[in-house]
N, C-alpha and C positions, 0 to 999 in steps of 0.2 A: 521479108528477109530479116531476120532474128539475128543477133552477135552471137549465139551460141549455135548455128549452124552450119552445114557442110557450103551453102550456099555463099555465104559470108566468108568464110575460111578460105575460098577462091575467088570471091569481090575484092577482098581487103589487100593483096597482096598484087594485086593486077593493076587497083588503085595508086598503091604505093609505088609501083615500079614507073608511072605514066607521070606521077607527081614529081619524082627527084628527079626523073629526067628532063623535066620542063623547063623553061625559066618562067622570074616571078609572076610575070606579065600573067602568062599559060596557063599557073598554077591555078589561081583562083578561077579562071574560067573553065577548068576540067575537074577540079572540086566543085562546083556547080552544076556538071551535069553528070558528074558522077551520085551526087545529093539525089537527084531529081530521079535520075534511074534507079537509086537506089529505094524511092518513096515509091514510084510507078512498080518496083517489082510486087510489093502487097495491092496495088488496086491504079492501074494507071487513070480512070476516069476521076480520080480524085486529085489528081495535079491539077486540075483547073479552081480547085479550092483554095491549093497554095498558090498558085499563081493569082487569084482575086486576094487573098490579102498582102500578097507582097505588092503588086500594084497600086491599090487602092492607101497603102499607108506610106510608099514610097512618095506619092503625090500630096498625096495630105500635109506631109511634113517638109514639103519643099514647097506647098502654097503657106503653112503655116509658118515660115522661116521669111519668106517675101511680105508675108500680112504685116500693114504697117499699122490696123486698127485692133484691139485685144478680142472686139465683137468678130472679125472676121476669124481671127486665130481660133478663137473659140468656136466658130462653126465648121470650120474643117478640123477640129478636135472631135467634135461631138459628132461628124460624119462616119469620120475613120470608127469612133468607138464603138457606134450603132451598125456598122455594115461586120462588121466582129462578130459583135453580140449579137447580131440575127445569123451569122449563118451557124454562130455555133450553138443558137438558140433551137436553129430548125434539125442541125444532122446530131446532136444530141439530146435536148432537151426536149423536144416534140412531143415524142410519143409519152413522156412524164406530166407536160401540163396536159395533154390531151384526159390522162386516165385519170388525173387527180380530179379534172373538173368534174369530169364525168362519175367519179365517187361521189364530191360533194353533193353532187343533183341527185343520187341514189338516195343520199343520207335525208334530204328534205321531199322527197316525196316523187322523183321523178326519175321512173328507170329507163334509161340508153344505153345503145350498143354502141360506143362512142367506134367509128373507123381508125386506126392508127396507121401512121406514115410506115413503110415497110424501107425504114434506109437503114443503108451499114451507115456505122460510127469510123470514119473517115481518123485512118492512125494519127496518133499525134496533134488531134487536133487541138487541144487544151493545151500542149507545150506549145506550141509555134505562135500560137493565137494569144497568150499571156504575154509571151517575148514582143511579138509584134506591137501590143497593145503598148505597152512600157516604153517600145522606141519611140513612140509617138508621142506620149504623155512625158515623159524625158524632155522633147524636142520643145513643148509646148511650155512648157513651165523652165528653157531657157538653158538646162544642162550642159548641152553641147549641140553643135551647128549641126544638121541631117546630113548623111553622105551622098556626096555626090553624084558617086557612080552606081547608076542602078545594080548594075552587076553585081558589087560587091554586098550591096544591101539583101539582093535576090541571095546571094549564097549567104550573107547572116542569119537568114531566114532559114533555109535548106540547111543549113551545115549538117550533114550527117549522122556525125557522132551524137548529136543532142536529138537530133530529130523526132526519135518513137517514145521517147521516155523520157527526157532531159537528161541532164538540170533545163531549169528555163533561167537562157544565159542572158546579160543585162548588154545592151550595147556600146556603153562604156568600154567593158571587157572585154569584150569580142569584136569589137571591128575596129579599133584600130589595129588590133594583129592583123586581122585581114587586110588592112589597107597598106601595110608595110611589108618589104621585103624578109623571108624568114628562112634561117638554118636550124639544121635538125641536129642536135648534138647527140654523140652516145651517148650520153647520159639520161636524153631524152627517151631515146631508145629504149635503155635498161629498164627504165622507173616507168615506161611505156608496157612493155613486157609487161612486168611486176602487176601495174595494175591490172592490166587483161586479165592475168592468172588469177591473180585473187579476185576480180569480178563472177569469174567462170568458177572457180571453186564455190564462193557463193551461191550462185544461181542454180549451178547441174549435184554441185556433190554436197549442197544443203537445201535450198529454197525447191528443188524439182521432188527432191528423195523424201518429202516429208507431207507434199502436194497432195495424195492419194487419203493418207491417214488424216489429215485435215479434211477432207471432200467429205470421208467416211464421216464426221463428226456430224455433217450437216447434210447428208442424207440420211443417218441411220441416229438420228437424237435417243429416240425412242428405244434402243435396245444396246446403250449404254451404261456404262455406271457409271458416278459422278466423278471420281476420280480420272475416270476416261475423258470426261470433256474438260474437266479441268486441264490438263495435261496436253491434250488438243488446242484450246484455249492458248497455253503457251507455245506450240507448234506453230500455230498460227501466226504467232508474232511474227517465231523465228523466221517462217519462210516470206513473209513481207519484208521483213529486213533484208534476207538474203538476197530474194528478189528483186530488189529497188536498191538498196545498197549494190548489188554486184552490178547492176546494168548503169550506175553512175561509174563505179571503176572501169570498169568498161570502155564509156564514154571518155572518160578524160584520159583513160590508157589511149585508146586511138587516137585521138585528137594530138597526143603526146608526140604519136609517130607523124605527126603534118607541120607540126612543130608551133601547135597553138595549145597552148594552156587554160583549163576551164576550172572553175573553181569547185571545189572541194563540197559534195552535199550533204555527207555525215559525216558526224562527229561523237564518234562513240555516244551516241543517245542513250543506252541502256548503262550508265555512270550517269545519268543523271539524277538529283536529290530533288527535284521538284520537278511540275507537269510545266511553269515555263521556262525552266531551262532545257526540259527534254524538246520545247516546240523550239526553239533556237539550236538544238544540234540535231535534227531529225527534216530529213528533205528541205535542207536550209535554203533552197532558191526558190521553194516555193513560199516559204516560211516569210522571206526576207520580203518577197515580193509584197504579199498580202500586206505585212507591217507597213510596207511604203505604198500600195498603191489602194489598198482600202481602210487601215485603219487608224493610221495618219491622216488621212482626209477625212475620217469620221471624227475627226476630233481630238485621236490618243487618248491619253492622260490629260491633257491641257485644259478638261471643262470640270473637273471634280471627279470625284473617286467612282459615283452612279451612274456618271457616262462612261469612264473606262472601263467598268465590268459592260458594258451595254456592249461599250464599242468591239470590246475583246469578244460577247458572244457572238456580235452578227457576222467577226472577222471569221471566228470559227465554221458559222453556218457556211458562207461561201466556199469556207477550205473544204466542207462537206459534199457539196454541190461541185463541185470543180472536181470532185473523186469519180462522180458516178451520179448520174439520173436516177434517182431512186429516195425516195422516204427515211430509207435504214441508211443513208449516208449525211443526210440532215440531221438525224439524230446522232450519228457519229460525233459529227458536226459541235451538235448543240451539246452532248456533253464533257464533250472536250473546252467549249467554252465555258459552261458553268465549271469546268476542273481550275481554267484559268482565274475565270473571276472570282472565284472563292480563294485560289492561294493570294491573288492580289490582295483583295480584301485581309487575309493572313498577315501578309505584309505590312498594309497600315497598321494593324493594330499591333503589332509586336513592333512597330517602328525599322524592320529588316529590308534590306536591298537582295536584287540577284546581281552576280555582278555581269558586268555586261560580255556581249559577244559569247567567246563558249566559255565563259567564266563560270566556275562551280563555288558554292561555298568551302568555306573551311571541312574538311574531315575531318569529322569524332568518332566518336563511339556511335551515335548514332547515324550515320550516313550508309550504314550497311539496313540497317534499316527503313530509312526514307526512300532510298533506291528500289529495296524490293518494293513497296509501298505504291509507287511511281509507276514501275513498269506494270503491275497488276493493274491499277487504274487503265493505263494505259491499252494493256490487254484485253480488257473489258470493252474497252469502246471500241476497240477492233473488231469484236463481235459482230457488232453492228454494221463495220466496212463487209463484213462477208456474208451476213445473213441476207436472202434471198426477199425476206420479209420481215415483218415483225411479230407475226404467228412464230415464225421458226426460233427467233432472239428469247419471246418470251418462254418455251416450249426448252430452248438449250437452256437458259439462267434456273427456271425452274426445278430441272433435272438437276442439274450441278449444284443447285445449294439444296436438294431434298436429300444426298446422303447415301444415292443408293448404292447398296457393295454388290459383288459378283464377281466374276473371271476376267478381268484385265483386258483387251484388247493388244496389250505390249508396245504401245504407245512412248509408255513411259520410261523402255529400254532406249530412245530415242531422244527425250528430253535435255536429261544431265549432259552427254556428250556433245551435242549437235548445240546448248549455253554455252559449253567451255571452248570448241570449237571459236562461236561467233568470236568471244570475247579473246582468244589466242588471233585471231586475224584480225580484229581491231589493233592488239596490242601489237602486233607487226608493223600495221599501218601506222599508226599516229605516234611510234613512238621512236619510228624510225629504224627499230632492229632489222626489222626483213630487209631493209634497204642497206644497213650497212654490213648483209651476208651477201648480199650482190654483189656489192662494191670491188670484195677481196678475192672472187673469183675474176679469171681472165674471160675476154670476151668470146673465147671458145668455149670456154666451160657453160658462160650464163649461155648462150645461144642452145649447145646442146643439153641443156638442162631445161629449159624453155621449151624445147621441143619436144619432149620426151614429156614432160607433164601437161603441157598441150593437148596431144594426144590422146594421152593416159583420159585426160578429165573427156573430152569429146567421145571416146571410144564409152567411157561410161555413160555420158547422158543419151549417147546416140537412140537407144529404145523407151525413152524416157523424157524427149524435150516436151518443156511448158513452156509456151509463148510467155514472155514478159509482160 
């Protein structure tokens, strides 16, 4: 079940109606097997996935919370992380160590048909399984005491709204709302609205509409011209943005309407004048995660300038790996870390700071140019997240810096509007204007305004939805 579906569209409002009528007690227990039905309607044999790491790290962090020795806390640390990392070793990773090895042994002189595991990639499992990992490593290193009540911890895990696609929310922030009593303000409502819409805008009447013309780029390389893949190339941004950006408004719109708030995971990244300020406002809970849970502990900054470009590329690799099973996501990966390590490096020697959080430098004259600068980098390595291979990566780059002309595709009727677009619904979003056109309408007006563009956007993606 998709947010941008007919399915969903009658979940959501069934949900809602079961939820205000309960009391609190009720609420979070019917938010939990509403979570659960809602994960079961894509594949019910994989609820026993979630149910083994919501078990297995519920316990972990109430024997590591009792552990009065740091050897013991650390071996119910290191239980919980390993029974994680093998099962999301086995329902994704498998089939990728299997064939690699089995490369390597071609390469030295030994050919096999290596068998591959024939499993689906079980939804969500990289969001739930990073969150869960963090509850534990949190608990471990002293944060805050683990909760008490399974239940509530089972639906931190489940919560719905984050479930297929995040953000991947930190326990901090999300369970103590769960654990307290909650009211849902109009306000809530409105700016709940609000973000649906412009998550759905994003995802069906930008990130779906552009789907097909990208597809084309990387099955028909070969009968292109460069400007076409160029052009494709930034398509492709567009519709990852839209895609991932809308299914986080999404998320925290509905979440809005249960009356729990989740944090915010972009931040106009395509404003940004450098590749680490655009990794600090571009899927910022996965961003923030990694910064705390691998490359803090690799070191940081803390060991000399050689280990921070180190530490920054292997943070990179993993962000690679945690995208997708596959070679062309390591390379992703790896040059999005040398992008980071080299402006580091930048840094020292000009003696320059970024400033922190989604802090941007000064604008000059040139920040219209660092930014294009930024996203093309950027764009390029996305190449890499979509190329099927690295025959196909070298075969598109090739094409696209060889120059060749011909009859357009009309790709590029596409381009200009669908940039000004993104950047008009950021500017809405972050700057507060679409919220204060909300504001000054009465709640009959937003409601049937809401409804009507609802429609409007579903009746459009209707012959046209792309899973997120």
């Amino acid at each position: 079940m998709v947010f941008n579906s007919l399915a969903f569209a009658i979940f959501l409002p069934i949900v809602l109606i079961g939820y205000y009528l309960l009391p609190f007690k009720g609420q979070n227990r019917f938010l939990l097997v509403a979570s659960l039905f809602f994960y079961a309607w894509w594949d019910w044999r994989f609820l026993f996935l979630l149910a083994l790491t919501i078990v297995v790290d519920y316990y972990s962090s109430q024997a590591i919370k009792r552990a009065t020795e740091k050897k013991i806390k650390l071996r119910w640390l290191r239980f919980s992380l390993g029974s994680n990392l093998l099962v999301l070793s086995i329902f994704k990773y498998s089939n990728f160590f299997i064939s690699s090895f089995a490369a390597m042994l071609t390469q030295i002189g030994f050919h096999v048909h290596p068998a591959t595991l024939q499993l689906a990639l079980p939804i969500g499992i990289s969001f739930y399984t990073f969150m869960s990992m963090s509850y534990v490593i949190d608990v471990y290193w002293g944060k805050f005491d683990p909760a008490e009540n399974f239940w509530d911890f089972a639906l931190f895990v489940s919560y719905f709204p984050h479930l297929v696609a995040g953000p991947i929310l930190r326990a901090g922030q999300l369970l103590p709302q769960i654990m307290k009593p909650r009211t849902v303000s109009k306000e809530q409502i409105r700016d709940g609205l609000a973000l649906i819409l412009l998550g759905l805008i994003r995802k069906v009447l930008i990130a779906d509409l552009v789907a097909g013309m990208v597809d084309e780029a990387f099955t028909s390389v070969h009968s292109m011209t460069s400007a076409d893949l160029l052009f494709r190339m930034w398509l492709f941004t567009i519709q990852i943005y839209g895609d991932f950006a809308g299914y986080s408004d999404m998320a925290r719109g509905i979440s809005k309407l249960f009356g729990i708030e989740l944090h915010i995971n972009f931040a106009t990244p395509f404003l940004s004048q450098n590749i680490t300020e655009l990794w600090r406002r571009w899927h910022i809970s996965l961003s923030s995660w990694l910064r705390d849970y691998v490359y803090i502990p690799l070191g940081g900054s803390r060991k000399g300038p050689w280990r921070t470009y180190f530490n920054n590329f292997i943070t990179m690799i993993v962000s690679g790996l945690w995208h997708g099973a596959n070679w062309t996501f390591v390379g992703f990966g790896a040059v999005n870390g040398i992008g980071l390590a080299i402006h580091k490096a930048w840094l020292r020697i000009t003696k320059r700071t970024v400033p922190k959080g989604f802090g941007t430098p000064k604008w000059t004259w040139k920040s219209p140019f660092m930014i294009l600068a930024t996203i093309n980098l950027y764009s390029f390595s996305l190449l890499l997240f979509r190329t099927p291979n690295f025959a196909t990566f070298g075969a598109y780059v090739t094409r696209m810096f060889s120059f060749v002309s011909g009859i357009h595709k009309g790709a590029t009727l596409f381009v200009l509007p669908l940039i000004l677009l993104s950047f008009t619904l950021d500017v809405l979003q972050y700057t507060g204007f679409g919220q204060r056109v909300f504001e000054r309408m009465n709640f009959a007006t937003q409601t049937v305004a809401f409804g009507i563009l609802f429609a409007l956007i579903l009746i459009a993606g209707s012959d046209n939805s792309i899973p997120f």
